[in-house]
C-alpha positions in Angstrom: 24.4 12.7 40.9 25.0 9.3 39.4 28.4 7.8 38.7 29.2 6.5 35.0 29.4 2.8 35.1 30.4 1.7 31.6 29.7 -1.8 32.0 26.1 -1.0 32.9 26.1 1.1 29.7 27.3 -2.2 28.0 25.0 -3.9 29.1 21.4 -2.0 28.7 23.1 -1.1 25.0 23.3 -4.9 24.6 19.5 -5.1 25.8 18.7 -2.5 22.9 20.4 -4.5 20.2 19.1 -7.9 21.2 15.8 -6.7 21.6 15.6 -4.8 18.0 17.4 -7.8 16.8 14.4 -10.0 17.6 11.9 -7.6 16.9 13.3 -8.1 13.3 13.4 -12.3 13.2 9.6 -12.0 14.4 8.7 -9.5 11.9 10.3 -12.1 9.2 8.9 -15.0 10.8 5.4 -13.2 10.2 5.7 -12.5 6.7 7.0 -15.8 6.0 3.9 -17.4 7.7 1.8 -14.9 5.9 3.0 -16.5 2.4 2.5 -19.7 3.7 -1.1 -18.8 4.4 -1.8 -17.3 1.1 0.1 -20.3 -0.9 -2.3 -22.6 1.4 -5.6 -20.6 0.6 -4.8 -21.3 -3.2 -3.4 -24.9 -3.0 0.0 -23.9 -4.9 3.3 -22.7 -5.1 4.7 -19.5 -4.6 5.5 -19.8 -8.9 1.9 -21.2 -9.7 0.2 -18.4 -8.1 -1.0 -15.5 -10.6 -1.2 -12.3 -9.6 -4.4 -11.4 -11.2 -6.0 -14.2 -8.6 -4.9 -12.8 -5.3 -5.9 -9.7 -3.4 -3.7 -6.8 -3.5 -3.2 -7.8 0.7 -2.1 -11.2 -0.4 0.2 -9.6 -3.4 1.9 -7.1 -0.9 2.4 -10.3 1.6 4.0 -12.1 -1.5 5.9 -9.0 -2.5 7.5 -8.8 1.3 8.6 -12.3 1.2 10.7 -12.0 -2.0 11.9 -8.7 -0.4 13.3 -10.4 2.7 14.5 -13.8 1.0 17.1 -11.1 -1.5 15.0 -11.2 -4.8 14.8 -8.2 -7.2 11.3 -7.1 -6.4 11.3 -5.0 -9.6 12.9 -7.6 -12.0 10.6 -11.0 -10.8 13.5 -12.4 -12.7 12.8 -15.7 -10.6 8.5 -15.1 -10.6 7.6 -13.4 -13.7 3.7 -14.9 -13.1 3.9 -12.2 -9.7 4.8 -9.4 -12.4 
């Protein structure tokens, strides 16, 4: 039978949160460089690009990017070419 050590609890609980925590800033780091990619393939800016020119892969990477950066994904308040 083991003994409860509460600062080895701490401590592997502290592994579980820093470890989801980057799992999450690489996840956004991918979909960042996956707009990057798409604005590249089309020579323009996020508000040039029309959504009736990109594939519905490079629309959904678009879409994720807004998501994480805070914007109103149904409004396109701030993108209405993306609507």
């Amino acid at each position: 039978m083991t003994k409860y050590d509460p600062g080895t609890y701490q401590y592997m609980s502290s592994l579980s949160i820093h470890k989801k925590a980057d799992k999450k800033k690489i996840d956004e780091e991918k979909i960042i460089s996956r707009m990057y990619v798409v604005c590249g393939k089309y020579k323009k800016s996020l508000d040039e690009i029309d959504k009736s020119e990109i594939t519905k892969t490079e629309y959904k990477h678009l879409l994720d990017f807004l998501r994480i950066r805070g914007y109103n994904i149904g409004g396109y308040l701030n993108y209405p070419n993306l609507a």
